[in-house]
ZAMI-325582 format. One record per residue (C-alpha): residue number from 1; x negated, y, z. Coordinates in steps of 0.05 Angstrom, whole numbers, always signed. Layout:
<pts>
> num/u/v/w
> NUM/X/Y/Z .
...
</pts>
This chain:
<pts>
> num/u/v/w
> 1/+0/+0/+0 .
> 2/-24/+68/-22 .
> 3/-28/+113/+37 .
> 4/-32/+178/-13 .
> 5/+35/+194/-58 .
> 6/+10/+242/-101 .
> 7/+73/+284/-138 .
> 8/+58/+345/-176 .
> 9/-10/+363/-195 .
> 10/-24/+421/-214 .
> 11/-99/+456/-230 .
> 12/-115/+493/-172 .
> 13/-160/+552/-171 .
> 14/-214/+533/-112 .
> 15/-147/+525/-57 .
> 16/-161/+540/+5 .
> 17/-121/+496/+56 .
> 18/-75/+517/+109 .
> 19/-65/+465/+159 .
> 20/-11/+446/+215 .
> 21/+6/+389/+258 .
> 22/+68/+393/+303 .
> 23/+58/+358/+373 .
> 24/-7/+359/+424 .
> 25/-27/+419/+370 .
> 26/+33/+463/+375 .
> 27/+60/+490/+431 .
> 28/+127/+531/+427 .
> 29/+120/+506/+353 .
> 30/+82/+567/+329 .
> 31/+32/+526/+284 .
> 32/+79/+492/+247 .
> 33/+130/+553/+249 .
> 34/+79/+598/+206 .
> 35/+60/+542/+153 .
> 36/+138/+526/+138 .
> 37/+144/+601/+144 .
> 38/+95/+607/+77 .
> 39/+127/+545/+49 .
> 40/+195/+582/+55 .
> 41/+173/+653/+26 .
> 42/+135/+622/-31 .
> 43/+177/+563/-47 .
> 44/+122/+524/-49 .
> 45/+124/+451/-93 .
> 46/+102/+393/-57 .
> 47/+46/+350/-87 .
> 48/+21/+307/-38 .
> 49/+44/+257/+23 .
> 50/+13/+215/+73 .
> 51/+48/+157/+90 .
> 52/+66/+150/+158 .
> 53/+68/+69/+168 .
> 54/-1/+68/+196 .
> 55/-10/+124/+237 .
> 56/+49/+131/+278 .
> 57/+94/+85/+327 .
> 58/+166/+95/+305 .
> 59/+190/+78/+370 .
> 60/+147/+152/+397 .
> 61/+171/+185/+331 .
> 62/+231/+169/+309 .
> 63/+253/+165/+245 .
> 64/+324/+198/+235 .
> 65/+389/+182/+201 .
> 66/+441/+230/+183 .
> 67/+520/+212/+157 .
> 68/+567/+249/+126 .
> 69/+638/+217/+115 .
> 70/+615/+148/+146 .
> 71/+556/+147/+89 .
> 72/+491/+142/+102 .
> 73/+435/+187/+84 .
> 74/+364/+165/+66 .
> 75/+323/+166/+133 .
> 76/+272/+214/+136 .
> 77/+207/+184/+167 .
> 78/+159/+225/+209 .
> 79/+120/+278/+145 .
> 80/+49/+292/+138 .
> 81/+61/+335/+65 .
> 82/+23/+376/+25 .
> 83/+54/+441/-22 .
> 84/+25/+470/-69 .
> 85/+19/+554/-81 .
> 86/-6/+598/-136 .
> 87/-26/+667/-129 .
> 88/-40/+689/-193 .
> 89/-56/+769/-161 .
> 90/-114/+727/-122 .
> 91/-182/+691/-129 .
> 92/-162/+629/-111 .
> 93/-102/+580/-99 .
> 94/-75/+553/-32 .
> 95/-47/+479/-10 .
> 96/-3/+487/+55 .
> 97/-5/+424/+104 .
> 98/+42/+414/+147 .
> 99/+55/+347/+191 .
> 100/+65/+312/+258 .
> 101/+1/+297/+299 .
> 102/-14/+218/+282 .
> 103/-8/+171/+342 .
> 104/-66/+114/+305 .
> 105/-124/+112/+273 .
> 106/-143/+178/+277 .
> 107/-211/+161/+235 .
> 108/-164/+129/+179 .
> 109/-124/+186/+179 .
> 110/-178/+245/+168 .
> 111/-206/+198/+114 .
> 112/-147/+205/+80 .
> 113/-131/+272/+92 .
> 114/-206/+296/+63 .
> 115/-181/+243/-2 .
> 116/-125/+287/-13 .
> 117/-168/+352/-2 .
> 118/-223/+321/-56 .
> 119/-179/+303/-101 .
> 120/-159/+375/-112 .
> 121/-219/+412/-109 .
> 122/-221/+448/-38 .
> 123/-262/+501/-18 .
> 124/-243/+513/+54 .
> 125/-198/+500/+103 .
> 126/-169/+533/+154 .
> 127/-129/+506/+220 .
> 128/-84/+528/+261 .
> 129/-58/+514/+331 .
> 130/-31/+538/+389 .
> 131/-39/+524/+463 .
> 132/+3/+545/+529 .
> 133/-32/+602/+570 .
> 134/-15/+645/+638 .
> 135/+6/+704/+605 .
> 136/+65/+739/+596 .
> 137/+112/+739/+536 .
> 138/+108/+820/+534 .
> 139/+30/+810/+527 .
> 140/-10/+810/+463 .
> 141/-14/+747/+427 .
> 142/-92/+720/+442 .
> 143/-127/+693/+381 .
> 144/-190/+650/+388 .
> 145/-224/+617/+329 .
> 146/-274/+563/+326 .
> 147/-314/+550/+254 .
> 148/-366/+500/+213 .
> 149/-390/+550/+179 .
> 150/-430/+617/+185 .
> 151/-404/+647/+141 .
> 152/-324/+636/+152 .
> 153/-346/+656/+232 .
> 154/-377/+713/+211 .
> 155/-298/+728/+181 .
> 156/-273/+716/+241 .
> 157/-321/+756/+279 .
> 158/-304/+811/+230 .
> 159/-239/+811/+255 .
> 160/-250/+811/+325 .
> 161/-236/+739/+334 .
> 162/-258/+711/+406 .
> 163/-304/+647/+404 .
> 164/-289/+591/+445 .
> 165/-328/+559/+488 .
> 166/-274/+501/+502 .
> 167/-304/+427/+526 .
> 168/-261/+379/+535 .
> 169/-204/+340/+507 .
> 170/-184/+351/+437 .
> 171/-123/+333/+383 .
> 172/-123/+323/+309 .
> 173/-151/+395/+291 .
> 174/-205/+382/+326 .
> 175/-215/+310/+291 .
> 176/-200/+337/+225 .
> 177/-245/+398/+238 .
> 178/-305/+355/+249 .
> 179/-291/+312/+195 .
> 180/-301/+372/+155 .
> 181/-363/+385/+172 .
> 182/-389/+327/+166 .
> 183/-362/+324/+93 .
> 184/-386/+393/+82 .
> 185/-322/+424/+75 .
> 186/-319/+497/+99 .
> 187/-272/+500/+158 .
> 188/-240/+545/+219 .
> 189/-189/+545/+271 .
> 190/-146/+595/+288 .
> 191/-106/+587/+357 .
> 192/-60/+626/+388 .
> 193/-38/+623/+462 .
> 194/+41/+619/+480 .
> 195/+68/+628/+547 .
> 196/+76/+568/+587 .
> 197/+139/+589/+609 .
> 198/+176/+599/+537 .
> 199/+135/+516/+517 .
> 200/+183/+486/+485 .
> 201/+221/+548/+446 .
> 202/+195/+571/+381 .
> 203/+159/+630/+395 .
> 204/+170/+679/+339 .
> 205/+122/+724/+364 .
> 206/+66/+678/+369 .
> 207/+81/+649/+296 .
> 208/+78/+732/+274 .
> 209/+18/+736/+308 .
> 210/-12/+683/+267 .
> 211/+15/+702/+210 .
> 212/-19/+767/+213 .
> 213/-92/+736/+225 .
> 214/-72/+680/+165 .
> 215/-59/+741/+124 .
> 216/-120/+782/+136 .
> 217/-171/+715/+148 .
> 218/-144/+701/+70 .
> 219/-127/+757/+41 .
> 220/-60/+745/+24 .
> 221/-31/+812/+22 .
> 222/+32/+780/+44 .
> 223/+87/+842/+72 .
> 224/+107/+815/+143 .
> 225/+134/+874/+173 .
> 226/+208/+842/+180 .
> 227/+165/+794/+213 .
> 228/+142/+827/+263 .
> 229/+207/+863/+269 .
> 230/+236/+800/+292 .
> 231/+176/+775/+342 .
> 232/+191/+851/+366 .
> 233/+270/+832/+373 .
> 234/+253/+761/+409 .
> 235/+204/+793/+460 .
> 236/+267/+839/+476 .
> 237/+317/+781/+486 .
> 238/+269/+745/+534 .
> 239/+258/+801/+565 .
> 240/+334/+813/+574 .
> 241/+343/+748/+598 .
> 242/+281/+751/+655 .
> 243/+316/+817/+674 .
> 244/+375/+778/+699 .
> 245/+336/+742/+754 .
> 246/+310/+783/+798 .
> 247/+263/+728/+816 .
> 248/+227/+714/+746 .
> 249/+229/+786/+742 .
> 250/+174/+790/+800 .
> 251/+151/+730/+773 .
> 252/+138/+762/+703 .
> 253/+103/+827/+730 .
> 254/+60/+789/+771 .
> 255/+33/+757/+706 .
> 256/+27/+828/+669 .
> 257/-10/+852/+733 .
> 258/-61/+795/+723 .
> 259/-69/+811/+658 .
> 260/-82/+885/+667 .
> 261/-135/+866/+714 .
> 262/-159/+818/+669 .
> 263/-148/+754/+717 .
> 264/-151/+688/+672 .
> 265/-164/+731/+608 .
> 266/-241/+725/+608 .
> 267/-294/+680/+644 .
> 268/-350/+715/+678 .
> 269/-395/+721/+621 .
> 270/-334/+748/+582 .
> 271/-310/+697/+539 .
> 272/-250/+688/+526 .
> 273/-220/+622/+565 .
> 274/-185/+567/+520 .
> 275/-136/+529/+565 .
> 276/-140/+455/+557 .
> 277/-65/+434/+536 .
> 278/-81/+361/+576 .
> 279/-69/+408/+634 .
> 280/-25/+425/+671 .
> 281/-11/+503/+669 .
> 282/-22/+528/+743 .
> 283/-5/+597/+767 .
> 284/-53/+600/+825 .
> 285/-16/+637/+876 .
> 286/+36/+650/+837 .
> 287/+99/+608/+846 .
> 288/+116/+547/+790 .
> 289/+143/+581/+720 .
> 290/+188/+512/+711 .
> 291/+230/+530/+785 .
> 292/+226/+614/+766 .
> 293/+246/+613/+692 .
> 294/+285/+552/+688 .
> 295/+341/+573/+649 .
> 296/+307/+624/+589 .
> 297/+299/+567/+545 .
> 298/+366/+548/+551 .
> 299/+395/+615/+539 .
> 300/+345/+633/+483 .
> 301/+379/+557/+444 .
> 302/+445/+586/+467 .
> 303/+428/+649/+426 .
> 304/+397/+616/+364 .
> 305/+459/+572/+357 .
> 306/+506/+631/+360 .
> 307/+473/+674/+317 .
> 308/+404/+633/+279 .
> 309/+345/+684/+264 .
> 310/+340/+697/+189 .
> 311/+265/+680/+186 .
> 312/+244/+628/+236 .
> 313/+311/+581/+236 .
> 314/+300/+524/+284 .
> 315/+302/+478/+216 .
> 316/+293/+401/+213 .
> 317/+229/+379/+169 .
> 318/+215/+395/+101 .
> 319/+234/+340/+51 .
</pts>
């Protein structure tokens, strides 16, 4: 069984790749909320597929079923797809990837991912994740980046891009990221931190917020200012909805204070700290964000089911 189904193929102009995995890789799904936002706005053709019967445990990820009038619909199996996009105003091409983080045979599975990246001629690639931090949702978004290549970190230095220093545990980017560089392949990373206490909402203003370093890193020249007009709209309805509890109220400015003084923003040599998502966020003194803010998330699905936001719909996968 072929693990590659290859679709369209068309020539590509030295593509860079954009790259996504939803899981360990993505919290408040802002990784994989940016790539099917570029999917979306460029409608995007698929060309490529990796098939999921080796890497994943169905009974983990689920394959789903859908009927309509007692008829069953095809099932759609966990997707690990490539698109293809050309920007005929630019130097080069791009292939967007987006997919579920593989449970298995994680060195089987970057194999085959670099296949699909050979086969079509790719220059660089660039990854993107996003992990759960101590920080308020009315903060800035932090960005650090991570690179195999001088010349791609000097780009991200450019832009004012924080290293990491990061050791420890590490997902599929970091897999695929090393595979890269082993093969040669220019690559990057591009994370963005999400607070821990909006983890399992989208976070529209952590997807903007990579957007905007996606667009610069690449040159795109995308327009995202109704972007950013809704990340400015969702920051407002959380922050309606903390103003309701007096206690995550306290709870949030107590956060904002510690970043003002720059508590858990910086280590002592002034890096920028990259929380390891195998652990469990901790407030310090502060008290637990799950007993505070317990009911945001709830409110903030309440409000996207009543009323769905135009440009990051809480969609199922892309077929």
């Amino acid at each position: 069984m072929s693990l590659i189904h290859y679709y369209n193929q068309p020539e590509l102009r030295d593509p860079v790749v954009l790259v996504a995995f939803g899981g360990w890789n993505d919290a408040a799904e802002a990784a994989t909320s940016a790539v099917k936002f570029l999917v979306d706005r460029w409608s995007s053709e698929k060309i490529a597929e990796i098939e999921a019967e080796e890497f994943f445990v169905f009974t983990e990820a689920r394959p789903t079923i859908r009927y309509e009038d007692g008829i069953q619909h095809p099932i759609n199996w966990p997707l690990n797809q490539f698109f293809a996009q050309r920007l005929p105003e630019g130097t080069r091409d791009v292939i967007l990837f987006n997919g579920i983080e593989p449970h298995l045979k994680w060195k089987s599975f970057s194999s085959t991912f670099l296949d699909v990246c050979k086969h079509f001629n790719v220059s660089e690639v660039l990854f993107l994740g996003a992990l759960l931090a101590e920080i308020p949702h009315s903060a800035d978004v932090p960005i650090i980046g991570t690179s195999t290549n001088e010349e791609m970190q000097e780009r991200l230095l450019e832009m004012a891009i924080r290293n990491s220093d990061y050791e420890g545990a590490t997902g599929i980017l970091g897999v695929l990221q090393d595979a890269c560089r082993r093969e040669q392949i220019p690559a990057a990373s591009l994370w963005a931190s999400a607070s821990h206490y909006l983890a399992a909402t989208p976070n529209v203003k952590v997807t903007a917020a990579l957007l905007t370093y996606i667009n610069q890193f690449l040159s795109f020249g995308l327009d995202l200012k109704e972007v950013h007009s809704e990340a400015v709209r969702f920051e407002e309805r959380v922050t309606a909805l903390v103003a309701q509890d007096p206690e995550a109220s306290a709870y949030v400015r107590r956060l904002e204070e510690q970043i003002a003084n720059g508590i858990e923003a910086e280590d002592e040599e002034g890096n920028a700290i990259l929380h390891n998502p195998d652990r469990p966020v901790g407030t310090g003194p502060l008290p637990s964000a799950d007993s505070v803010i317990r009911h945001v998330e709830e409110l903030l699905r309440e409000e996207r089911q009543n009323g769905n936001s135009a440009y990051f719909d809480d969609d199922e996968e892309t077929e």
